[in-house]
VEXBA-963974 format. One record per residue (C-alpha): x negated, y, z negated; residue number from 1; residue in one letter. Coordinates in Angstrom, 1 decimal. Layout:
      u      v      w   n res
      X      Y      Z NUM   A
...
This chain:
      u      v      w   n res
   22.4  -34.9  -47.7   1   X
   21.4  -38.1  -45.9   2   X
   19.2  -40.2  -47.5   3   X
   18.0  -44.2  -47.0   4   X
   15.9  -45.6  -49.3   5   X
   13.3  -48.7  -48.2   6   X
   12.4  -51.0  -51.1   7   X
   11.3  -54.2  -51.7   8   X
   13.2  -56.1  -54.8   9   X
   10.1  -57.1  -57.1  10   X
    8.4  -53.5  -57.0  11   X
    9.1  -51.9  -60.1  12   X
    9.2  -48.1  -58.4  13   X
   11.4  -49.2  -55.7  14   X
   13.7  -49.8  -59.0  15   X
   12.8  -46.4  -60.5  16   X
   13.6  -44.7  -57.3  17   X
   17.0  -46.4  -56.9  18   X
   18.0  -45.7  -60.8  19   X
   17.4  -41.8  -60.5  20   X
   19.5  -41.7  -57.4  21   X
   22.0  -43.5  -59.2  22   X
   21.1  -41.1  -62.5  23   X
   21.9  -38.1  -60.2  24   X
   25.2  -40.0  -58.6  25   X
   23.8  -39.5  -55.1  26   X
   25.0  -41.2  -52.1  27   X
   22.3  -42.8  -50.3  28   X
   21.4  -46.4  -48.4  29   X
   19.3  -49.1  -49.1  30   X
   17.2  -51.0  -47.2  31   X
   15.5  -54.0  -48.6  32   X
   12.8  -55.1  -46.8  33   X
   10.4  -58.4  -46.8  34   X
    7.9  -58.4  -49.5  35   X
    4.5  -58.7  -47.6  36   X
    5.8  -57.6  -44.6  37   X
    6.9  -54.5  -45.4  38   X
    3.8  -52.2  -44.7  39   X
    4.2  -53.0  -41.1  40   X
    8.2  -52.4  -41.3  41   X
    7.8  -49.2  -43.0  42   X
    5.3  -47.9  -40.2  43   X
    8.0  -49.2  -37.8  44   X
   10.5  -46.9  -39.2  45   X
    7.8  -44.0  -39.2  46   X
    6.1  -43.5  -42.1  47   X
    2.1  -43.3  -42.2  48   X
    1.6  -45.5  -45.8  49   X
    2.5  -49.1  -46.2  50   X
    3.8  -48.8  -49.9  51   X
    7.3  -48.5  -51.4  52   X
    9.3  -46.6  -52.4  53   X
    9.6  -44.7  -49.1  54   X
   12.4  -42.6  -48.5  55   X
   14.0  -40.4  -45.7  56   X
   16.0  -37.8  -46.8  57   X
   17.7  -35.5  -44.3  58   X
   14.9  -37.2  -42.1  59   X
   11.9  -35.9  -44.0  60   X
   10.0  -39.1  -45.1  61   X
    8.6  -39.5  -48.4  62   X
    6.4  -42.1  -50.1  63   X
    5.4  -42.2  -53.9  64   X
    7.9  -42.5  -56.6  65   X
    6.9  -39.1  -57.9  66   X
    6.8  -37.5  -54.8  67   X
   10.4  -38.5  -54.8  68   X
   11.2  -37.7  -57.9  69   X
   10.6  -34.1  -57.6  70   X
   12.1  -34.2  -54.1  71   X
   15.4  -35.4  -55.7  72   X
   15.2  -33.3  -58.3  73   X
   15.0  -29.8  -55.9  74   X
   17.8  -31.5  -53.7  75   X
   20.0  -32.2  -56.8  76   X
   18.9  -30.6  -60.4  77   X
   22.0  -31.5  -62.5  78   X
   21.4  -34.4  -64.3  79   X
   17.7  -33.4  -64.6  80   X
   15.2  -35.9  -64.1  81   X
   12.3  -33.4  -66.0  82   X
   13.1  -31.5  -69.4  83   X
   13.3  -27.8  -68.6  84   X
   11.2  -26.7  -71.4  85   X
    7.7  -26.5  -69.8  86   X
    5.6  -28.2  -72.9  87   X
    8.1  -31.0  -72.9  88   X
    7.8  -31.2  -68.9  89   X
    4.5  -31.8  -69.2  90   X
    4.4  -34.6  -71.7  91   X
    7.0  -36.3  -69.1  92   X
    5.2  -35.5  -66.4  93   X
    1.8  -36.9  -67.8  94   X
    4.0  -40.5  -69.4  95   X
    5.4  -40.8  -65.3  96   X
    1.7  -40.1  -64.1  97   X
    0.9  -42.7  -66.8  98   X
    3.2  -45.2  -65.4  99   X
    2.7  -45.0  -62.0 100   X
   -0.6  -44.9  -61.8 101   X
   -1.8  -47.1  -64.4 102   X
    1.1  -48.8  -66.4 103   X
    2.4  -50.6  -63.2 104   X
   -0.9  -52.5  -62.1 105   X
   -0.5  -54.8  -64.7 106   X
    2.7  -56.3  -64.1 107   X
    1.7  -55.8  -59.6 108   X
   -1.9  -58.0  -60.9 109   X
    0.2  -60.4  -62.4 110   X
    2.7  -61.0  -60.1 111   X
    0.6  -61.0  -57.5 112   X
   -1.8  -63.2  -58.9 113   X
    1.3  -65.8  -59.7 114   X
    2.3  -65.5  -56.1 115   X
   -0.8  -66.9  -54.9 116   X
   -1.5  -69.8  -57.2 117   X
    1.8  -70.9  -58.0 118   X
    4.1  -71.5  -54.7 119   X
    7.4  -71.7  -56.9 120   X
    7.0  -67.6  -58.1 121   X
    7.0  -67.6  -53.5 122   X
   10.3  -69.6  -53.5 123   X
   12.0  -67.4  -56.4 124   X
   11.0  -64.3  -54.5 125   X
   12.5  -65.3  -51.4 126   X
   15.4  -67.0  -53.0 127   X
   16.4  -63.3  -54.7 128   X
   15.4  -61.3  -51.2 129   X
   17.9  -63.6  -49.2 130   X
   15.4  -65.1  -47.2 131   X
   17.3  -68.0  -45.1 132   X
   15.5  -71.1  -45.6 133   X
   13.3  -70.1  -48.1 134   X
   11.1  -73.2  -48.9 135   X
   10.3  -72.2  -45.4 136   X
    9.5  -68.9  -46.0 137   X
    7.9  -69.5  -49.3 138   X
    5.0  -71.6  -47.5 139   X
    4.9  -69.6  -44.4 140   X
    4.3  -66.6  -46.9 141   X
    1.0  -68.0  -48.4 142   X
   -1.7  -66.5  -46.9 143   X
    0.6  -62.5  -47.0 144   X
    0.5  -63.1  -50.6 145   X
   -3.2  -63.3  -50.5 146   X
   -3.6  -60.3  -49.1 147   X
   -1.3  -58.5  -51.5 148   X
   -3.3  -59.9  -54.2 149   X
   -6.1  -59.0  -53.1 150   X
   -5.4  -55.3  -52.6 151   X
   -5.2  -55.1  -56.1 152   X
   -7.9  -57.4  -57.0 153   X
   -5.4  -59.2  -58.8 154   X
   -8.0  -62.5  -59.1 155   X
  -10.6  -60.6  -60.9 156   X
   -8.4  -58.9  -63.2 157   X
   -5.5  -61.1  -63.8 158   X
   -6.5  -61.6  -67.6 159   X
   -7.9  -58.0  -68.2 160   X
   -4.4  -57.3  -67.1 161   X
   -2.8  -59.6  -69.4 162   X
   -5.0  -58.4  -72.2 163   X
   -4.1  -55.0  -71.6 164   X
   -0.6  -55.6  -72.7 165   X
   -0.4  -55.1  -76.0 166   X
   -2.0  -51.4  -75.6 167   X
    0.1  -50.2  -73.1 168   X
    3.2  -51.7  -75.2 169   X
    2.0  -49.7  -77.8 170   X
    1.4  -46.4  -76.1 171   X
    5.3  -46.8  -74.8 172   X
    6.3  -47.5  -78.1 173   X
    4.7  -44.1  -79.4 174   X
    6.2  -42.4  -76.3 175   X
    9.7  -43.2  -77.4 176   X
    9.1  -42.7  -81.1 177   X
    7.9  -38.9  -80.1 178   X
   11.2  -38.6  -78.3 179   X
    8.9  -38.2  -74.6 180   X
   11.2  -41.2  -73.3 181   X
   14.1  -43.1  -75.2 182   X
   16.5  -40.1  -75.2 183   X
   20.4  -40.7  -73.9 184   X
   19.8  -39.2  -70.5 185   X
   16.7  -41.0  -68.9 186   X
   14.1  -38.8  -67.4 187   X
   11.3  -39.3  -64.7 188   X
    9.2  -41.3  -67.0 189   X
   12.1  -43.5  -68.9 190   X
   12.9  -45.2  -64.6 191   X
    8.6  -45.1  -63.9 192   X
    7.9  -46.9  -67.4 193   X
   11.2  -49.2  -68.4 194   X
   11.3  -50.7  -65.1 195   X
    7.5  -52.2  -65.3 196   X
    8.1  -53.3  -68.9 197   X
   11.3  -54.8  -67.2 198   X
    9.0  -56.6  -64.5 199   X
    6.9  -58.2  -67.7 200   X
    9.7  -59.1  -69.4 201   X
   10.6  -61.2  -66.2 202   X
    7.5  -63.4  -66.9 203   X
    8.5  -65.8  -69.2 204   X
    5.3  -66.2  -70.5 205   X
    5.3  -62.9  -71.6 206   X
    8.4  -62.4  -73.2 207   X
    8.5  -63.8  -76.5 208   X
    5.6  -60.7  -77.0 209   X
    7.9  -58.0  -76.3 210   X
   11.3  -58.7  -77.2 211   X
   12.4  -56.7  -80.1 212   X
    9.9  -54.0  -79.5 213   X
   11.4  -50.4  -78.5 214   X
    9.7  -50.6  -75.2 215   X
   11.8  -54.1  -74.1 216   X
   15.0  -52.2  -75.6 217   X
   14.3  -49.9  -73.2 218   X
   13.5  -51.6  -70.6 219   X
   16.8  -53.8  -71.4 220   X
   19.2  -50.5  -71.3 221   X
   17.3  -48.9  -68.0 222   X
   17.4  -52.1  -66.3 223   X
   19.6  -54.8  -67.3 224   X
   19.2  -57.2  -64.2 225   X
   16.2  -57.8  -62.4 226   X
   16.4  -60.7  -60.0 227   X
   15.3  -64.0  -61.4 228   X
   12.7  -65.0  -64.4 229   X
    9.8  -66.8  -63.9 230   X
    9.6  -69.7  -66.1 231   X
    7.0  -70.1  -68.4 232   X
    4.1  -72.1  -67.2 233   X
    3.2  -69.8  -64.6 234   X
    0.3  -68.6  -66.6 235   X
   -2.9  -70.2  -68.4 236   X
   -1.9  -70.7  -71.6 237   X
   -5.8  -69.5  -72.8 238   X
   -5.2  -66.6  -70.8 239   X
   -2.2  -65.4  -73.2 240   X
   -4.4  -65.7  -76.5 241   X
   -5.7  -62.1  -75.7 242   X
   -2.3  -61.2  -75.2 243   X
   -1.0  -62.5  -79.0 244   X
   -3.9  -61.2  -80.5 245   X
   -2.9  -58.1  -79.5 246   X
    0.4  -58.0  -80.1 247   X
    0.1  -59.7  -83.7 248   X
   -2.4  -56.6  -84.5 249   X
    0.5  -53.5  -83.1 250   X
């Protein structure tokens, strides 16, 4: 089985994607590609979409982390990556649904948002990618990181994002306390949720929130090392009110 994996190193499913390869001990390679730049590289290579994780496996090309994670789990089944009891598949399959489709927009909002209106989260990005000169890079990079943001409308809802916190800490929480995530062998959802709560946890704005909850735990054990923090700063301090509020209340 041949299989190469493109990725860039602050998406969160690129992570996920890596992790259950790694879960399932296969052999695969990497390629890390330019953050911004990588829609057009990945068309380059052949694929239709400009997102990450893409994959090609025995030169079939996937995009979607859960169109990979099904495709892995028909290559390879042993360790599973979905419970085989079909009432328990589901309730994995609906938390990895959650956490790819919703979850991981608020942490993509955020960091998109900070990549635009504060250069330095541009220079610790390229720094952790390997970028030569990147101060260069950082400023060159300005105007791709608009555009990011702006797919995701990251301006007009940086602070519902940041708001929404608390809730989706919350419904993680309940996910592991119901045994749907959280178990010894990570499934589908544990790599699609732990490594966004992991991407929040890099905001250091955000972190005194979720440390000690069971979600940052998780997050912790999934994914120990994620490139570099963002210090704190990065983030209107009446922006985070919401986001204590919240928290204080769960």
């Amino acid at each position: 089985m041949e299989i190469t994996l493109y990725g860039i190193p602050p998406s969160p499913p690129s992570h996920s994607v890596r992790l259950m390869l790694e879960s399932k001990r296969i052999a695969y390679k990497s390629v890390s590609l330019l953050p911004g730049l990588h829609p057009a590289l990945l068309r380059t290579r052949g694929f239709r979409g400009g997102t990450v994780p893409a994959m090609k496996i025995d030169g079939r090309k996937l995009q979607n982390s859960r169109a990979i994670s099904r495709a892995l789990e028909d290559a390879q089944p042993e360790p599973p990556l979905f419970p085989a009891d079909p009432e328990w598949r589901i309730e994995v399959e609906e938390a990895e649904r959650w956490g790819e489709e919703d979850f991981q927009n608020l942490p993509r909002r955020i960091l998109r948002w900070m990549a635009v209106h504060r250069p330095e989260v541009r220079l610790i990005i390229a720094r952790d990618v390997g970028i030569p000169l990147p101060s260069l890079a950082a400023r060159a990079n300005a105007p791709v990181a608009w555009v990011m943001a702006k797919k995701v409308d990251a301006e007009r809802h940086i602070r519902e994002s940041i708001a929404q916190v608390p809730e989706a800490l919350i419904h993680i929480d309940r996910l592991i306390a119901t045994g749907v995530i959280g178990g010894d062998q990570p499934n589908a959802a544990d790599f699609q949720i732990a490594t966004s709560v992991r991407s929040l946890l890099s905001i250091r704005d955000l972190r005194p929130g979720l440390e000690g909850r069971p979600a940052a735990d998780l997050a912790m054990r999934i994914l120990p090392e994620l490139g570099s923090d963002f210090p704190a700063g990065m983030l209107p301090g009446w922006w985070l009110a919401p986001l204590s509020r919240g928290l204080a209340r769960s």
